[in-house]
N, C-alpha and C positions, 0 to 999 in steps of 0.2 A: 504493500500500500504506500509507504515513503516512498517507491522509485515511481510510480505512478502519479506521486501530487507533487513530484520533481517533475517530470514531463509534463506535468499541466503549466508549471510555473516558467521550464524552459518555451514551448509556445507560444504562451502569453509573452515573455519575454523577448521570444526571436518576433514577435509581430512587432512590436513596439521600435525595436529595433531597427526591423527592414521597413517597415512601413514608414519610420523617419527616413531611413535614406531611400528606399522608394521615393517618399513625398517629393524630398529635397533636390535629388538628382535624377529622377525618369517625369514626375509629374511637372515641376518645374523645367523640363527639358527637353530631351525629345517627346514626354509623351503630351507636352501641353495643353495640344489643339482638342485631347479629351479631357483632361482635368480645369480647363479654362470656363467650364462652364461653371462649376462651382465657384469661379469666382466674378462670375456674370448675375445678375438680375435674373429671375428666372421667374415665367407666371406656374410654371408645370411644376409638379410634386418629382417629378424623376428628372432627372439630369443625366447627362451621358458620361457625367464623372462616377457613375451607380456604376459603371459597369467596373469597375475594381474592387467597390464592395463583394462580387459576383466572383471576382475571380478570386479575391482571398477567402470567400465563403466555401467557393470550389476547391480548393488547396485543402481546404478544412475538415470537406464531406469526403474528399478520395482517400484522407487518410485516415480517417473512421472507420470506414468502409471494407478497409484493407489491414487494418490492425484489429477488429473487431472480434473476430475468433481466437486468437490468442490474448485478447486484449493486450496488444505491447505497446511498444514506447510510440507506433504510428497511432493508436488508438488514443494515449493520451495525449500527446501531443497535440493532437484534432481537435481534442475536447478544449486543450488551451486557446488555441488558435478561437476556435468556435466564442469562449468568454471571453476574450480579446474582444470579439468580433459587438458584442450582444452590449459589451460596457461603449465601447466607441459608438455604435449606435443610440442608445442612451444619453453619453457625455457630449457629441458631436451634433448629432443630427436632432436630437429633442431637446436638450440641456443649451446648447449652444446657438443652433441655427432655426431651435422652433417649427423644426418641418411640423413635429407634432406637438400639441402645446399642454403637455404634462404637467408643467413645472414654471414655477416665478424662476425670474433670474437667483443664479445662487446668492446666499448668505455667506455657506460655510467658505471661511480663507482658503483654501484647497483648489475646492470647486472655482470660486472668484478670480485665482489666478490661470488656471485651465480658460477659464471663458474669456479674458484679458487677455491674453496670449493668443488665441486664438480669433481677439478682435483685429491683434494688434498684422497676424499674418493676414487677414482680410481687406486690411488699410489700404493697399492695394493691387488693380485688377489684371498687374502687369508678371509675366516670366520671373523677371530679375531680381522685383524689389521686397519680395517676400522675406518675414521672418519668422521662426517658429515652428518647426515642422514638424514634429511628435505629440502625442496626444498627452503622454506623461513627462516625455522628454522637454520640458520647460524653462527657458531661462528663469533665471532666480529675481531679476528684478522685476516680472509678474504677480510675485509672492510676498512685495512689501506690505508692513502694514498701514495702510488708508488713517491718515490722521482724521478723527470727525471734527 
């Protein structure tokens, strides 16, 4: 059971990971012309930047799928990847971008620098001028504390 909620943490881990340099160096780069929408105005609920949700979702379900009778390290791993997947939708897309409107803006300091950071790589709608590219991975001066 330890090497099992080891590979759920390594997952979770390698997405946080890859998905910052993903972000940083394939979406801001060659692959922009699909990730540029997410940072377009959009009337629609789907964006053609979804389709990376799809494909890390897919990475997720093939390794389930195929670790699943042994239950081994492809099988947890999936599972990490998968809670990766389920908090970034959460933290990202309801918490942050309000596709679905769950939740007031955060309170908790944590939260607040997540969604501050996350404003602040939005600032703007260009390739180059981006900052912030990790959902956990955070600069620190996001996480000051707000004098009232």
């Amino acid at each position: 059971m330890i090497s099992a909620l080891g590979y759920i943490l390594l997952g979770f881990a390698l997405m946080e990971f890859s998905g910052w340099f993903i972000h940083k160096y394939l979406m801001h780069g060659p692959l922009w012309m699909i990730h540029k929408t997410h940072h377009q105005p959009s009337s629609s609920f789907f964006e053609l930047n979804d389709l990376f949700s799809l494909l890390f979702g897919g990475i997720a379900v093939v390794l389930i799928l195929v670790g699943v009778e042994e239950l081994d390290y492809r099988f947890w791993t999936g599972i990490g990847i998968s809670l990766y997947g389920m908090l970034y939708f959460v933290l990202h897309d309801v918490l942050v971008h309000r596709r679905l409107k769950w939740f007031d803006r955060p309170k908790n300091p944590f939260l607040k620098g997540i969604f501050k950071a996350h404003q602040a790589h939005h600032r703007t709608n260009k390739k180059d001028d981006a900052v912030s590219f990790g959902l956990f991975v955070v600069p620190k001066e996001f996480f000051k504390h707000e004098e009232k």
